[in-house]
N, C-alpha and C positions, 0 to 999 in steps of 0.2 A: 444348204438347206435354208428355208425359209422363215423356221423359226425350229429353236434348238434348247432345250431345258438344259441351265444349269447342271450338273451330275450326269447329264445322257453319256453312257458311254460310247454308243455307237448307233450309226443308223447304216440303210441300206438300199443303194441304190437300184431305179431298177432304170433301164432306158429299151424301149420296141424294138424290134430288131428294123424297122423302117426307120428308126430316126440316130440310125449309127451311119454314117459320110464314109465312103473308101475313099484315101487317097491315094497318089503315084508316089508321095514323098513326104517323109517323117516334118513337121512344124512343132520345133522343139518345146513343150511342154502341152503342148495342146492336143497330140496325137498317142495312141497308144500305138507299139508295134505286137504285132499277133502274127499267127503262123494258121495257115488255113489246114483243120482236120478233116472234114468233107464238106461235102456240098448236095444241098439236096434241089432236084429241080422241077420246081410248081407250075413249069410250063410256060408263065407269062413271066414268072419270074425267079429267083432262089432263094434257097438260104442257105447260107453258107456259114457254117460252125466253125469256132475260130476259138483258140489257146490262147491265154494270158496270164502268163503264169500261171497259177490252180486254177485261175477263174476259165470259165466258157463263155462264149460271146456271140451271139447269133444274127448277121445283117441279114437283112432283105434288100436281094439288089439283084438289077437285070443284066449286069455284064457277063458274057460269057466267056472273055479269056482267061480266068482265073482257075485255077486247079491244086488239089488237095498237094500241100505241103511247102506251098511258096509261102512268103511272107507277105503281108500284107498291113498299111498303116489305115490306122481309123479313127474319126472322131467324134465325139458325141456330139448332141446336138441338145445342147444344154438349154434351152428354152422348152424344150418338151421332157425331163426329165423327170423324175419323180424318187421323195427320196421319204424313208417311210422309217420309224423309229425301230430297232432291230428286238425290243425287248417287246412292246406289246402290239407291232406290226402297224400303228397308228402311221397316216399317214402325215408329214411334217410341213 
């Protein structure tokens, strides 16, 4: 975050589903591994819903060899990110 109050106990991330990177292969600390749940397709392009742990994760990406239950590594794209105080939704 970009700036973070003393006592904040949490804040929360949001990142587009355009600006989540698929990779071929895990870059250890910089990539999440997810498990693809489905896939929806927008015709020019997808989305494709993805498990991480409890969380849900949504890319937008035009590849079509990917399919519902493989794995899948991804990375954010931390220059577009945006990260918002969790208590009064303020953005930080």
């Amino acid at each position: 975050p970009s700036s973070v109050s003393p006592g904040q106990e949490s804040a929360t991330l949001v990142i587009r589903p355009e600006n989540l990177m698929i990779l071929k292969e895990t870059e250890q600390g910089k990539t999440w591994e997810t498990k693809i749940e489905r896939i929806e397709d927008l015709g020019d392009s997808r989305l494709i819903h993805l498990s991480l742990g409890e969380q849900t994760l949504i890319v937008r990406n035009e590849a079509r060899d990917l399919v519902a239950g493989m794995p899948l590594f991804v990375q954010p794209d931390w220059e577009r990110a945006h990260w918002f105080d969790s208590s009064d939704g303020k953005r930080l």
